[in-house]
C-alpha positions, 0 to 999 in steps of 0.5 A: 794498695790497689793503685791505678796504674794508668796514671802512674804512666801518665806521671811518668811521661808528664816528668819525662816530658817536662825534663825535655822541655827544661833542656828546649833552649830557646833563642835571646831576644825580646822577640823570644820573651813570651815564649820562654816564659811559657816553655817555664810555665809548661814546665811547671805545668807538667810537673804538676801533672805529674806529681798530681798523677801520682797522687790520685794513683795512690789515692784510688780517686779514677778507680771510682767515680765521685765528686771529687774526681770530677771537681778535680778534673774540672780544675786541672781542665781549666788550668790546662786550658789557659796554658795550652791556649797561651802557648799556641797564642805566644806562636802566633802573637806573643804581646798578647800573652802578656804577665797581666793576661796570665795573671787575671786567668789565674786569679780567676781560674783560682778563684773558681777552683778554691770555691769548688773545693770548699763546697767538696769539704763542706759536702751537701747539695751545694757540691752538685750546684758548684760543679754545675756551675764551674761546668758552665764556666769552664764552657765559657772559657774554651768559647772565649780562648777559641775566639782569641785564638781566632783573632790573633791568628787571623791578625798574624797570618795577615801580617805574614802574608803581607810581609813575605807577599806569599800564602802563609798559611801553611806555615802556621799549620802546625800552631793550628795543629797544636791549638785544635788538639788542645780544644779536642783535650779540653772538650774530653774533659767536658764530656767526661765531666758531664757525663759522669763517666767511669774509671775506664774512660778515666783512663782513656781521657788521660791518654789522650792528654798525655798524647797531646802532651808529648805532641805539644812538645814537638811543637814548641821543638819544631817552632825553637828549631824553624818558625823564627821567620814567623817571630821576625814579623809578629814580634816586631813590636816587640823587638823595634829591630825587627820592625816590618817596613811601613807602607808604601803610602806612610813613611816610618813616622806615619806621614803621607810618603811617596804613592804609586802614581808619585813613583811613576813619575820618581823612577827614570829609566836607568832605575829600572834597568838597574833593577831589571839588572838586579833581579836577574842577578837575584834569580841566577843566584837561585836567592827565591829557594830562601823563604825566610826573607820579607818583600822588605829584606828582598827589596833591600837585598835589589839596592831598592825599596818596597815600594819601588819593586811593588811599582816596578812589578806592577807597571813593568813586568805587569803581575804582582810580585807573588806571581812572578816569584811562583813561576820563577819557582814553579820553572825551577822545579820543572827543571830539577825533575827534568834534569836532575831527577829530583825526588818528588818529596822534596822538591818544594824545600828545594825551590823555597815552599815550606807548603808541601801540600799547596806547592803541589796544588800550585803544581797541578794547577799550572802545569796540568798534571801532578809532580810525580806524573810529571816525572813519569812522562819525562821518563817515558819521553826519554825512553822513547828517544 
């Protein structure tokens, strides 16, 4: 029996990486629900796969291209492409991939696939309109989950950004990361499909979605293991334990609270000297290197509010409180190059910037030259002295 050995590899990574998935612990908690529910479904997912490799490697269906490759592939591209987009959604907003959500994709998703393998067993020109058909179909999804995506990605950095009061994009790289190679496993299929390739790139295609396999994997490893600082915010509805501070304008139940001009007059001059008092303590205990605290904890953490420190900063030390804590970090980071010779490569976790990259933008910008540079003429100078 000629089997087809490629996906026979496929079979074995998709089992060995669904094992791996079974033994990802993920934390308790509401805030973590809508993730393990889709680290069961991924499990389920790979399984399938796997066990679907199998049988087309026994059956010889890459070997040649004939309706049935495509239909099947096209079904499999669909399903793959709801649990990818609902996975990398679940990061970033889980109340969004809700069991209804799931539910309706499915039941249409099924819907299409059983029509499709019914115009296969009837056979004749129906087969040809139905694979078209679903081809378009299957276009309008990958559209459709690439504006969800989208949306709830926009709507999640913009909370982050505003309760952390930093740039928090780079933090949600790795989920853009993950959605971006998800679309690039789903347009494959769509060339393929259309196209009507062969059995050669066949093999490549299941390559690709076997890489992708494993890096999803990583992913949702990386994100058990460092992203709870982002479900402290994007599953506060979730979870009313975690719910971010309302504005300074509103107060918990929605009601007008106390404005910026109102602080002005609330805020006497022993509050801010005990607040200055505060915030130097803050930064002689190096508390800015902790980047998983909101404005909210910070404030708390200074025995004040949200507003109060938004007010303080504004009117006392006349930046915004981002700007502040970047030159707080950024002088930092001087003084571990300088004095401690700090490898350049791991500075920025060293100061409280998970960006690596816009840290070193940051750098650049503010001192006029790049970190390493920076070193070298530190180095030099002691040299000559």
């Amino acid at each position: 029996m000629d089997y087809n050995f490629c996906d026979l590899f496929a079979a074995s990574a998709a089992l060995t990486l669904a094992v791996v998935l079974a033994f990802v612990k993920m934390p308790g908690g509401e805030q973590w629900s809508a993730l393990r529910r889709m680290n069961r479904l991924l499990i389920a997912c790979y399984c399938a796969l796997g066990i679907s490799n199998i049988v087309t490697s026994v059956l010889g269906i890459g070997h040649t291209a004939d309706p049935v490759l495509y239909v099947s592939m096209l079904v499999v591209s669909m399903y793959q492409a709801m649990l990818f987009t609902a996975t990398c959604v679940a990061f970033v907003s889980p109340s969004t991939i809700s069991r209804e959500w799931l539910t309706t994709n499915t039941l249409v998703i099924s819907c299409l696939g059983v029509m499709l393998i019914y115009s296969v067993c009837a056979g004749g020109a129906q087969v040809e309109i139905w694979l078209w058909g679903c081809t378009a179909a299957y276009v309008f999804q990958l559209i459709y989950y690439c504006v969800v995506f989208r949306a709830n990605y926009y709507h999640c950095l913009h909370r982050l950004e505003g309760s952390y009061d930093d740039d928090m994009s780079g933090s949600l790289r790795l989920v853009t990361n993950a959605f971006f190679g998800a679309l690039t496993v789903g347009l494959s299929a769509l060339v393929f499909i259309v196209f009507r390739l062969d059995n050669i790139w066949y093999n490549v295609f299941t390559c690709i979605y076997i890489i992708y396999y494993a890096y999803l994997v990583i992913c949702v490893i990386n994100y058990r293991i460092g992203a709870g600082y982002i479900l402290k915010v994007v599953a506060a509805k979730e979870d009313p334990a975690y719910a971010t501070v309302p504005d300074e304008s509103t107060d918990a139940e929605g009601k007008a609270g106390p404005t910026m001009d109102s602080l002005h007059n609330a805020i006497d001059p022993e509050t801010e000297k005990q607040l200055a008092a505060a915030l130097e303590k803050w930064v002689a205990t190096k508390q800015y290197v902790r980047n998983d605290q909101t404005v909210e904890d910070i404030a708390a953490e200074l025995g004040t509010t949200h507003a109060t420190l938004k007010w303080y900063f504004t009117n006392c030390i006349r930046i915004p409180f981002r700007t502040w804590r970047q030159d707080v970090r950024l002088n930092e980071a001087i003084r571990l190059l300088s004095e401690e010779d700090a490898p350049t490569s791991s500075v920025h976790t060293m100061v409280g910037v998970s960006d690596k990259s816009n840290f070193h933008k940051l750098f650049r910008k503010q001192v006029g030259m790049s970190l390493q540079e920076f070193k070298e003429k530190i180095r030099k100078s002691r040299k000559q002295d």
